[in-house]
N, C-alpha and C positions, 0 to 999 in steps of 0.2 A: 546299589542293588538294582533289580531286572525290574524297571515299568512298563510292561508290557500289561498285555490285559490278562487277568490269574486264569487259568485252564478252568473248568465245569470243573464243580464237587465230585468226587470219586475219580476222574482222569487218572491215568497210570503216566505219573510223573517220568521212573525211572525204576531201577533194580539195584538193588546195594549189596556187597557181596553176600553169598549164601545163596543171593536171589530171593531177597525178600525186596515185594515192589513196594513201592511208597506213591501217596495217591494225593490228588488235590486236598483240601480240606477248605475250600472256598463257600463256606455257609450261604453266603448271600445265591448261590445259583445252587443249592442242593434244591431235589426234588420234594414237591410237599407230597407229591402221590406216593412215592417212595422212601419217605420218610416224613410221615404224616404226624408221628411224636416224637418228645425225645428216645425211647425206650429204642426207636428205630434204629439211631445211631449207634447204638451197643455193638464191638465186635467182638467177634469169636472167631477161636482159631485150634481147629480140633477139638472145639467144645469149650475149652480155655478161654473167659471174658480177658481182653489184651485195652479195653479199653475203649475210648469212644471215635469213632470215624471222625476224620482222619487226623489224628490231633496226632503231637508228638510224643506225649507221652503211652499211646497207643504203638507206633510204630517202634518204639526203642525198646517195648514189653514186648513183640512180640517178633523185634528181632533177635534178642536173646533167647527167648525162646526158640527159633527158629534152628538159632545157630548155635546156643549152651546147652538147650533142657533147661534153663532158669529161668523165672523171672522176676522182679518186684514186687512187692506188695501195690496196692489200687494207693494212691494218692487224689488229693484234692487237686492240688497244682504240683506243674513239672517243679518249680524249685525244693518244693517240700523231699525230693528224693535225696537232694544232698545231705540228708538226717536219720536215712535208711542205712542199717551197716550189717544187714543180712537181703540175701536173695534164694527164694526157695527151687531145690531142685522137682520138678516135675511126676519125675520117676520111680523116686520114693519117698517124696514129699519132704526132706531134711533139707536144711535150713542152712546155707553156706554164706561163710564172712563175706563182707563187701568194705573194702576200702576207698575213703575219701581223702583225696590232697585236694589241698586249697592253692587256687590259680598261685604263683610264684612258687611251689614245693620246686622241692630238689627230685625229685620225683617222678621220670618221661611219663606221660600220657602214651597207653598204648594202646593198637586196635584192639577195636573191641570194647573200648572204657565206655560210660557213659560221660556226655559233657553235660554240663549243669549249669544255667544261667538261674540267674538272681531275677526277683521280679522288678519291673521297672522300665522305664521308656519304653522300647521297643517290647519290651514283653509285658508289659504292665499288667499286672495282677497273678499273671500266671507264671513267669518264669517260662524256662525254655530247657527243653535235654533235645541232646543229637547222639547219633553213636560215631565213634572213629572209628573213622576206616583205612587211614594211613597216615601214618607220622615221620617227617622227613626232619632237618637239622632247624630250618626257617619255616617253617608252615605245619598244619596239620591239615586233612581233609574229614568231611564229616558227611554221614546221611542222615537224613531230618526231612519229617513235614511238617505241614501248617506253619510254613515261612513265605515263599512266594508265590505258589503254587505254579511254579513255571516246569515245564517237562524239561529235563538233564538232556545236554546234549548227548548223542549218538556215540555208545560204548563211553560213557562215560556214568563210571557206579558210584556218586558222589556228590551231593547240591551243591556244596560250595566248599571255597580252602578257607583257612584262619592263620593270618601272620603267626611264626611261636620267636620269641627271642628267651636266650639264654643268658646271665647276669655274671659277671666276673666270679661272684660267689656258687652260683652255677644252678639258680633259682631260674624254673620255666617258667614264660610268663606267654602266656595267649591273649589275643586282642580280636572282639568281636570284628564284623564289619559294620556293624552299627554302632556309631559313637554315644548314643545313649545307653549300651546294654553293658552288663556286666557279667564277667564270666565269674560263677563261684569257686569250679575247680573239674575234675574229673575222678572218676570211680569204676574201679575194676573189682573184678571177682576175685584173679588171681594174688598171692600174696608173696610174688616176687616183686622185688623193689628193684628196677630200674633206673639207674642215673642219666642222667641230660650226657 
């Protein structure tokens, strides 16, 4: 991964499709004048709590939002979503199925799913969600924050790719870039099933 020095808390890393931006989440350089409590950190989006600056389970709520009218229930930690199997619509407040495959389903990850990491090594305590934003035969691409806090190169709507391989039996399997991290699986709204 990028060791570079992480961009200033709030930095406008990059824009993921729909154009929603994703923003540092580097705590250690947030402003105490400007976020003098936690309460500060709270965002909102059309009035909508999406969650806390700039974490990823903030970004992924309120990408959905952005780009469904849905979004998640509030969680403790990013991994606890992979146990959510409703997401509510905005609009008229009804409450739409959300399905999970477990990392190896026979099952493509499609954009737009959420990705769902296990807590542990690299995410230790919390767990980790990204949204895909494009799925090819060997890789997926995803946006996320509160990973490196590095700004996305130039027309590039996407932090980082994820090796995907496919199994004789025709099981997807994705592989973090961090060898300590675990992926649990991914999670769509829609309830077309898709094959690898």
């Amino acid at each position: 991964m990028n060791h570079k020095s992480p961009s200033v808390f709030g930095t406008l890393l990059g824009y993921a499709p729909g154009g929603v931006a994703a923003y540092s989440s580097d705590y250690d350089t947030a402003s105490a004048i400007k976020h003098p409590k936690r309460s500060a950190f709270r965002s909102y989006f059309d009035g909508i709590y999406m969650g806390y600056k700039w974490q990823c389970v903030e970004f992924s709520r309120r990408w959905m939002y952005i780009n469904k009218g849905y979004i998640f229930d509030d969680v403790a930690m990013a991994y606890e979503i992979f146990n959510l199997r409703t997401v509510r619509n905005i609009a008229n407040n009804s409450l739409l199925p959300l399905q999970a495959f477990s990392n190896g389903s026979k099952s493509l990850p499609q954009p737009g799913s959420l990705l769902i990491w296990e807590q542990g090594g690299e995410f230790a305590e919390t767990g980790h969600v990204a949204i895909i934003t494009e799925v090819f035969p060997d890789k997926l691409r995803v946006a996320e924050q509160n990973l490196d806090h590095q700004i996305w190169p130039e027309g590039q709507s996407f932090s980082r790719e994820l090796p995907a391989t496919t199994t004789e039996e025709g099981e997807c399997w994705l592989k973090c870039s961090f060898n300590d991290a675990t992926i649990l699986g991914w999670m769509t709204q829609t309830e077309d099933d898709q094959r690898c």
